[in-house]
C-alpha positions in Angstrom: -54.8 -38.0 3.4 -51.0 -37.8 4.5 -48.9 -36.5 2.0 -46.9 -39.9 1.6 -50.3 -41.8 1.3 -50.9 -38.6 -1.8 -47.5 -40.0 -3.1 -48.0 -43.8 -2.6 -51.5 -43.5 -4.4 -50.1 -41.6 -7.5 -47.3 -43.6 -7.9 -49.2 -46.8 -7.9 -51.6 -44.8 -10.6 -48.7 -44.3 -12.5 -47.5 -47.7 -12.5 -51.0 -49.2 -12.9 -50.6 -47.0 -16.1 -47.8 -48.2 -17.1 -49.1 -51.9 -15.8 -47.7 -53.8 -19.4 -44.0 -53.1 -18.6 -42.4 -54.8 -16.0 -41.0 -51.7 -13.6 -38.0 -52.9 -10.9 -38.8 -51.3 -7.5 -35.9 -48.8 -8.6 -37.8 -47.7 -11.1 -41.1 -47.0 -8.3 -39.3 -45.4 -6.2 -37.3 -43.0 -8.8 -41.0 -42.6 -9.4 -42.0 -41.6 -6.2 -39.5 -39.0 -6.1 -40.7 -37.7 -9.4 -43.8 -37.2 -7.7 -42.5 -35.9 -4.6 -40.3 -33.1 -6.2 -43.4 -32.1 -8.2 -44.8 -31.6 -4.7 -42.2 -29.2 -3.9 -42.3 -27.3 -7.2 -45.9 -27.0 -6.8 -45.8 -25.3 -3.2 -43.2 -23.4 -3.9 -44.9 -21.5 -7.1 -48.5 -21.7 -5.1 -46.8 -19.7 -1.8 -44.9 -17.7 -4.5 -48.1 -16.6 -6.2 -50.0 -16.1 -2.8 -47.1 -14.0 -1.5 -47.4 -11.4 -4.8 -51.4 -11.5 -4.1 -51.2 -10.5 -0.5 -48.6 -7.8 -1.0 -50.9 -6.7 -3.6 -54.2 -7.1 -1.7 -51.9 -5.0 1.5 -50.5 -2.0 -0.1 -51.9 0.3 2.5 -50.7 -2.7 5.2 -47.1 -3.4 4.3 -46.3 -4.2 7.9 -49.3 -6.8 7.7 -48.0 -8.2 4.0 -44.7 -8.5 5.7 -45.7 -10.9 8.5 -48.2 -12.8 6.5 -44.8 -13.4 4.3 -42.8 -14.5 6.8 -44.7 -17.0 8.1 -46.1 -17.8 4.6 -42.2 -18.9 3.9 -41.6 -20.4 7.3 -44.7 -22.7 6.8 -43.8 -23.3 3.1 -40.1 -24.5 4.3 -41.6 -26.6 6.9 -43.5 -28.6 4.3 -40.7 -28.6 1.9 -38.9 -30.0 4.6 -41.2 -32.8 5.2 -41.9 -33.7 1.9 -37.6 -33.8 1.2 -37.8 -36.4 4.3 -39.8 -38.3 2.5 -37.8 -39.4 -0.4 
């Protein structure tokens, strides 16, 4: 699943929710992007906290903790990137 079909589906979830009040298509798409910056947080602190366990896990192999980092964060921007598109 794409991440704007991920979105789509839980905003529609979250209006079906809310299905007894009458919600403008403003209001959906402020919505959407509710669930889209959640997105964001969520890779941000889940690369975070993989970062801090592979810099752990690599003491002897900083040089090799170092890479993995790098392109840790250059994935991690990539998808931010996307995901900021998508609002």
């Amino acid at each position: 699943m794409s991440v704007q079909s991920s979105i789509d589906q839980t905003t529609a979830e979250i209006v079906a929710a809310l299905g007894r009040h009458n919600l403008s298509e403003e209001e959906k798409e402020r919505l959407g992007s509710i669930v889209s910056q959640l997105l964001v947080e969520t890779v941000e602190k889940t690369t975070e906290n993989h970062i801090e366990t592979t810099t752990n896990c690599c003491g002897p192999e900083l040089d090799l903790a170092h890479q993995i980092r790098l392109e840790m964060n250059r994935k991690k921007e990539l998808l931010i990137s996307n995901l900021k598109a998508l609002r």
